[in-house]
N, C-alpha and C positions, 0 to 999 in steps of 0.2 A: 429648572424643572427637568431637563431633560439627562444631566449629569444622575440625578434624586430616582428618573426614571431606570438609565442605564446601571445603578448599584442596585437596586433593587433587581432587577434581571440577571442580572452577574450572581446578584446574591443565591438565586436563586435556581441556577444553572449549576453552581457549588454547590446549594446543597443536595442537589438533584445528584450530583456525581459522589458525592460524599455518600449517598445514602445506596445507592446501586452498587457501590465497588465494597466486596466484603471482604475482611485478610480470613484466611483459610486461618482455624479453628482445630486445633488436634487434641480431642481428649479421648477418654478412655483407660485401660490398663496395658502397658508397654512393656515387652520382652524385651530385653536386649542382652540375654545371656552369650558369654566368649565362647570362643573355641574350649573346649574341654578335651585334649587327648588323653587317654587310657580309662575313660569314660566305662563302668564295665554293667552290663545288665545279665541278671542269672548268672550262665554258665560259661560267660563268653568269656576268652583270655583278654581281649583286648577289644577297644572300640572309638569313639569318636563323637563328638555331639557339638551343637552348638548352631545361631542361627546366621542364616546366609548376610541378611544384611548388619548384624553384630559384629561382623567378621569384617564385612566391607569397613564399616565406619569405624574400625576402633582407633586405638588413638597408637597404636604399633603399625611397624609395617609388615610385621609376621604373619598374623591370622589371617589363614583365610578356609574354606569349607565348602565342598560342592563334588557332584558325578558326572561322571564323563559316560554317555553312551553312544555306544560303536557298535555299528551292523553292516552286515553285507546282505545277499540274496539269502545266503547259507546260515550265518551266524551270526547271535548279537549276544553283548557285553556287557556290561556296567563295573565302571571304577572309579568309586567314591574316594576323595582324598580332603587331609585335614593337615591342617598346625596348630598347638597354639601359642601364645605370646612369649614361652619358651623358647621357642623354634623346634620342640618335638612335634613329628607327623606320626601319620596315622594312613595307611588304603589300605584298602579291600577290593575282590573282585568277584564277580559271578556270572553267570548264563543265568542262572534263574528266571523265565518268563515274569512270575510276579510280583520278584524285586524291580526288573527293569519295569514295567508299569507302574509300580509305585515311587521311581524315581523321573518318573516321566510327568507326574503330579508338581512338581518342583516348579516354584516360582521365586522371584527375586527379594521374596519375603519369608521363603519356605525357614524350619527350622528342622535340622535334621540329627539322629541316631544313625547309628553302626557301629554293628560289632561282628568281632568274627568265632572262631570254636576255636580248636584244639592246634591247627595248621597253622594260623593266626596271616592267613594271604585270604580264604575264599568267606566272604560277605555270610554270614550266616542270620544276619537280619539288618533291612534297609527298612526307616522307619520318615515319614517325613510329613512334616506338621505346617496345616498352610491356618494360621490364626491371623485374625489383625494385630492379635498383639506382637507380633513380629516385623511390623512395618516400620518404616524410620521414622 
């Protein structure tokens, strides 16, 4: 009786544990676009695109995509840079208050544009996309 007692309580402690622990579940629609260099929108000579963590996981050791921003008291920066499975790159750079804001929106799911004009050095649009479908 008391073996008959202890499986039934075991039994039951299992499926107490069975039912409480869930395996994470990922559905939905998934981006995982690559690095894209010479990427071009409108008018721009050259550009860059592609999503942060697509670049992380791809299956090269080339890709990769993201902005660096630098400031002092006096002045601040942003310099976006790319590769992709190539190994051609891609930066830009700018002061622009509103590009750095909007590169300041960037998380480690972000998916990100740029491109530049005529000079093909100063950032002529920073664009950056925070969707779940960018998530790993």
């Amino acid at each position: 009786m008391k073996t008959y007692v202890k499986r039934i309580i075991g039994g039951a402690v299992l499926s107490i544990a069975l039912v409480t622990y869930t395996v994470p579940t990922w559905a939905g629609n998934r981006d995982n676009r690559e690095v894209i260099v010479g990427y071009i929108v409108g008018n721009a000579t050259g550009g860059a695109t592609g999503g942060v963590n697509a670049a992380r996981y791809s299956s090269d050791s080339k890709q990769y995509i993201g902005c660096i921003i630098r400031g002092t008291t006096s002045y601040s920066s942003v310099t976006c840079f790319a590769a992709d499975k190539t190994g051609a790159t891609f930066a830009c750079s700018t002061t622009d208050p509103n590009m750095i804001k909007t590169v300041r929106t960037m998380t480690n799911y972000s998916f990100l544009r740029f491109f530049t004009g005529a000079d093909r050095s100063t950032c002529d649009g920073i664009e950056v996309f925070n969707y779940s479908d960018y998530l790993k």
